[in-house]
DSSP file (Angstrom, degrees, kcal/mol; ACC not computed):
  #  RESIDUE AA STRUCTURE BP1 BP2  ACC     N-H-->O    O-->H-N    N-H-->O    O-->H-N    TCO  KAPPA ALPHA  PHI   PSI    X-CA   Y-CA   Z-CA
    1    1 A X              0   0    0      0, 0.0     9,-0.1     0, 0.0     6,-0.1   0.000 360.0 360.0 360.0 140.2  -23.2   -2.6    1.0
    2    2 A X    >   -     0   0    0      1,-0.1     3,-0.7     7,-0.1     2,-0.4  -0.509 360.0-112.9 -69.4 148.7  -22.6   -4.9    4.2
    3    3 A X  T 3  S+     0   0    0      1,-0.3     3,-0.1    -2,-0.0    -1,-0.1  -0.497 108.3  34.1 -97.1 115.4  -25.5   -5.3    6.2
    4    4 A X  T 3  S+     0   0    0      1,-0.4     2,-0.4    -2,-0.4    -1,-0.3   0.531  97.0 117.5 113.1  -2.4  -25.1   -3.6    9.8
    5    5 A X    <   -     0   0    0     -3,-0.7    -1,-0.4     4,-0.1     2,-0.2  -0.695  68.2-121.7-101.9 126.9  -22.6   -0.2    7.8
    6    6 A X    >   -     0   0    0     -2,-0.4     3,-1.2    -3,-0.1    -4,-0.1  -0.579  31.6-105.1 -71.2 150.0  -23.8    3.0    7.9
    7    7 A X  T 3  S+     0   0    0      1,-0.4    -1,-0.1    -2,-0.2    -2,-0.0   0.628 121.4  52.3 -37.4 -36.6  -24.2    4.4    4.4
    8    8 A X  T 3  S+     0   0    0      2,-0.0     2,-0.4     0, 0.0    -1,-0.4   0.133 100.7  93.5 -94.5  31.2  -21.5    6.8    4.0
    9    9 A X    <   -     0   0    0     -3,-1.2     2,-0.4    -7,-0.1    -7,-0.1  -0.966  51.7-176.3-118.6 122.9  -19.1    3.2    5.3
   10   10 A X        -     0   0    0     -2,-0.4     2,-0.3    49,-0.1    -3,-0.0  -0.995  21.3-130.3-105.3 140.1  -17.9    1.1    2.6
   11   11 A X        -     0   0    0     -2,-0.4    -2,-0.0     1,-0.1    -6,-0.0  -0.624  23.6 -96.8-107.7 167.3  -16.2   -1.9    3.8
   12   12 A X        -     0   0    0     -2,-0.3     2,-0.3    47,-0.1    -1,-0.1   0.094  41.7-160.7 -60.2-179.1  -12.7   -3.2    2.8
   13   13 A X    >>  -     0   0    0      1,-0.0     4,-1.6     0, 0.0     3,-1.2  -0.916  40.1 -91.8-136.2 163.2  -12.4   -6.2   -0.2
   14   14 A X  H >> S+     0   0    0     -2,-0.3     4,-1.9     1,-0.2     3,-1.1   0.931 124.8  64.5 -43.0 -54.7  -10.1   -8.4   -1.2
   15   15 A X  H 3> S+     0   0    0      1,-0.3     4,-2.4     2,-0.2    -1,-0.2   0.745 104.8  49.8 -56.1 -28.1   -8.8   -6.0   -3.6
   16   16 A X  H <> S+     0   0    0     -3,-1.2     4,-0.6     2,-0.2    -1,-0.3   0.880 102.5  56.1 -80.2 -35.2   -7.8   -3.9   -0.5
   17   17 A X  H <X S+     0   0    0     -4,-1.6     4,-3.0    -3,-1.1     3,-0.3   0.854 107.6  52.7 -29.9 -60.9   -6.1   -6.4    1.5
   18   18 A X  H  X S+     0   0    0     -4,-1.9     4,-3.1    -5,-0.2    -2,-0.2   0.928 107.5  47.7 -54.4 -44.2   -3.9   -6.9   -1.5
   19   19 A X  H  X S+     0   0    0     -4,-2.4     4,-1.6     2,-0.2    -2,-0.2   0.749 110.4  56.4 -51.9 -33.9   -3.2   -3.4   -1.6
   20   20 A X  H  X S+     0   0    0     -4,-0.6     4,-1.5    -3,-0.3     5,-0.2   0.938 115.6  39.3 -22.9 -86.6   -2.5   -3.7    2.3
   21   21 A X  H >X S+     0   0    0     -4,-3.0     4,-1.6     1,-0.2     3,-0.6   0.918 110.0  57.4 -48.8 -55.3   -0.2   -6.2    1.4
   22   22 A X  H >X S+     0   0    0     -4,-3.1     3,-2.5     1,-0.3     4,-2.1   0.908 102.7  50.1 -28.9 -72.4    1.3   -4.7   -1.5
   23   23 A X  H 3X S+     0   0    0     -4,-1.6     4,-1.5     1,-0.3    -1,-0.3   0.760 112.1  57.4 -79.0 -30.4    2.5   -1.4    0.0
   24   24 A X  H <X S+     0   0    0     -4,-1.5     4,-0.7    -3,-0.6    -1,-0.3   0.658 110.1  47.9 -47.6 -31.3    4.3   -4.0    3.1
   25   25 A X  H <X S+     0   0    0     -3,-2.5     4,-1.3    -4,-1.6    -2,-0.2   0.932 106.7  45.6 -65.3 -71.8    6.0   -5.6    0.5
   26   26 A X  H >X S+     0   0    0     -4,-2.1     4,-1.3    -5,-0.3     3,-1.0   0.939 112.4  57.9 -54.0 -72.2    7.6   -2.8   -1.6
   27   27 A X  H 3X S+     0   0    0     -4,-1.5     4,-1.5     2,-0.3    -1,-0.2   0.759 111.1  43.6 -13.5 -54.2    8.7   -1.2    1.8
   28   28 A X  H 3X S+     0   0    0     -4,-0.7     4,-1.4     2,-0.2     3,-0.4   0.967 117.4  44.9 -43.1 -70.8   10.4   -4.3    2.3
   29   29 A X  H XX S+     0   0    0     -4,-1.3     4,-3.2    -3,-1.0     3,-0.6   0.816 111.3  49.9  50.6 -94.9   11.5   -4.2   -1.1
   30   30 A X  H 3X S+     0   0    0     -4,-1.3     4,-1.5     1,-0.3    -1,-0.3   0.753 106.8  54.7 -74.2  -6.0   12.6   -0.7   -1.2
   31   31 A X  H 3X S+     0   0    0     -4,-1.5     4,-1.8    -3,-0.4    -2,-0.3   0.857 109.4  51.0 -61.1 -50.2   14.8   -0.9    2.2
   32   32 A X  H <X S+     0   0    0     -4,-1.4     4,-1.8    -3,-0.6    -3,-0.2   0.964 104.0  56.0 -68.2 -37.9   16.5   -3.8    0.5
   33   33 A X  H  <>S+     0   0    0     -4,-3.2     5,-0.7     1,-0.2    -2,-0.2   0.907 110.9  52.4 -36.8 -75.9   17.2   -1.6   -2.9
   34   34 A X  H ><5S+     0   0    0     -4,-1.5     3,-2.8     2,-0.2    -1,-0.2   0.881 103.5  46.3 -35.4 -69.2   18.8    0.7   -0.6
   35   35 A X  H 3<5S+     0   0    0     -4,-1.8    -1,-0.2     1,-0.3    -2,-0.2   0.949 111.0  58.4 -59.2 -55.8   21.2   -1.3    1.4
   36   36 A X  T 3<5S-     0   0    0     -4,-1.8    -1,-0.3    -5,-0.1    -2,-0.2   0.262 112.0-118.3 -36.9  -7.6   22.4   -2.8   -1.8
   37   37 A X  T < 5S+     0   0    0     -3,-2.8    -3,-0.2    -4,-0.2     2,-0.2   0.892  76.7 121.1 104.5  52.6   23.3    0.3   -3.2
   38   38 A X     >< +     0   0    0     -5,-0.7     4,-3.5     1,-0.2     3,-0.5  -0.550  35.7 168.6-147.1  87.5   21.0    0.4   -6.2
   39   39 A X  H  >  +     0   0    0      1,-0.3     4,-1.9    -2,-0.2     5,-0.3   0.964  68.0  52.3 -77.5 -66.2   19.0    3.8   -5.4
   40   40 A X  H  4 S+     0   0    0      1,-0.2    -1,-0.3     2,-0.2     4,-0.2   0.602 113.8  45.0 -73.7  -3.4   17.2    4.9   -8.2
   41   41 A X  H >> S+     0   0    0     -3,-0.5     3,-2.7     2,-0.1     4,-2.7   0.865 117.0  51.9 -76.3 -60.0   15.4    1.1   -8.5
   42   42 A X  H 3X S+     0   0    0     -4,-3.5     4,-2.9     1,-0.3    -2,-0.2   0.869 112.4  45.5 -40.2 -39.7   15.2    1.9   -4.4
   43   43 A X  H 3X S+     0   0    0     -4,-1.9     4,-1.0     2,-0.2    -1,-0.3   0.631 110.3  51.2 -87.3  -1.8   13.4    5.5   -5.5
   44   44 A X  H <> S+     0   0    0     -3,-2.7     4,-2.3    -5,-0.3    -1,-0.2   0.789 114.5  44.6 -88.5 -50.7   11.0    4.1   -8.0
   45   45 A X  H  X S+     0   0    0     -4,-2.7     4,-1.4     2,-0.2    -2,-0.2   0.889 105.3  58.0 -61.2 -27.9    9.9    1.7   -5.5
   46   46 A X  H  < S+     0   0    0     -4,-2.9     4,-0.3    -5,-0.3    -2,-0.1   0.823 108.7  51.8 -59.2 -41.1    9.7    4.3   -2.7
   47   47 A X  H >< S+     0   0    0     -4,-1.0     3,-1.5     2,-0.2     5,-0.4   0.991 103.7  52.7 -43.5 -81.4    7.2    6.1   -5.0
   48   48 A X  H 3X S+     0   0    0     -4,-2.3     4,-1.9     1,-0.3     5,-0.3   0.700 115.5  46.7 -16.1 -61.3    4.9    3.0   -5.7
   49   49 A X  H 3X S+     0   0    0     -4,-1.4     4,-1.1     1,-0.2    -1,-0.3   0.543 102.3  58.6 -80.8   5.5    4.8    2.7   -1.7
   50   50 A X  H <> S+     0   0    0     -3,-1.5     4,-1.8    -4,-0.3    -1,-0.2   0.941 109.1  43.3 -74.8 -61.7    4.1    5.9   -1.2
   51   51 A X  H  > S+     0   0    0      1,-0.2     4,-1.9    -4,-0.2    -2,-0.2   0.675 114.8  53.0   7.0 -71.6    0.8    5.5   -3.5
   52   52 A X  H  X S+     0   0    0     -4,-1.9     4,-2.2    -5,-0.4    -1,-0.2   0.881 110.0  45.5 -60.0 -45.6    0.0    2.3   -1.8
   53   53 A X  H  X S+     0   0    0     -4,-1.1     4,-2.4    -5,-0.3     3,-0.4   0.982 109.9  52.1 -62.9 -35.8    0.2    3.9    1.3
   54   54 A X  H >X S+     0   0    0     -4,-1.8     3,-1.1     1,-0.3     4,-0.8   0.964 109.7  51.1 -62.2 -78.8   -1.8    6.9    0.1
   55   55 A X  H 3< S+     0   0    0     -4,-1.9     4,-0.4     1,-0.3    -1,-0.3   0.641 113.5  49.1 -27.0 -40.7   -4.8    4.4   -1.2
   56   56 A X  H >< S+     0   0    0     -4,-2.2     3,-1.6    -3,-0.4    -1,-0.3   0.936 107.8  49.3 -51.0 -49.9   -4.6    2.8    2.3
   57   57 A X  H X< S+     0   0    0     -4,-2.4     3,-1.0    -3,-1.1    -2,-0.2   0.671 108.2  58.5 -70.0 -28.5   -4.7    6.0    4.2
   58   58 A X  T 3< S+     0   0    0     -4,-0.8    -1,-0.4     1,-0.3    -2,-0.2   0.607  92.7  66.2 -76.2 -30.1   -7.7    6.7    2.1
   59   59 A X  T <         0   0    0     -3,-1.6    -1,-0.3    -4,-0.4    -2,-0.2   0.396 360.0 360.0 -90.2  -9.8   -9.6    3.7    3.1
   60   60 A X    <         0   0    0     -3,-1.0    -1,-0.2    -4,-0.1    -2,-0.1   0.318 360.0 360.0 -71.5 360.0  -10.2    4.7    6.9
């Protein structure tokens, strides 16, 4: 635990940044799927970012 964090605080990690990043990506990602016309790759990704987003939201 980081020094100066109240107990019930965990603070973020690399591994969460990437995740950060991740779910910015795929968004990208599935917005291009879209415009290019190849919706079910677009709706497989939209899942992933929802995940990622879910795992973010979880980290506040």
């Amino acid at each position: 635990m980081a020094r100066g964090c109240p107990p019930e605080t965990v603070p973020a990690d690399l591994g969460d940044l990437v995740v950060l990043l991740l779910a910015g990506t795929l968004s990208g990602l599935r917005d291009r799927l879209h415009s290019d016309g190849y919706e079910r790759a677009a709706d497989l990704v939209a899942d992933l970012v929802d995940i990622a987003d879910d795992y973010v939201t979880r980290l506040k």
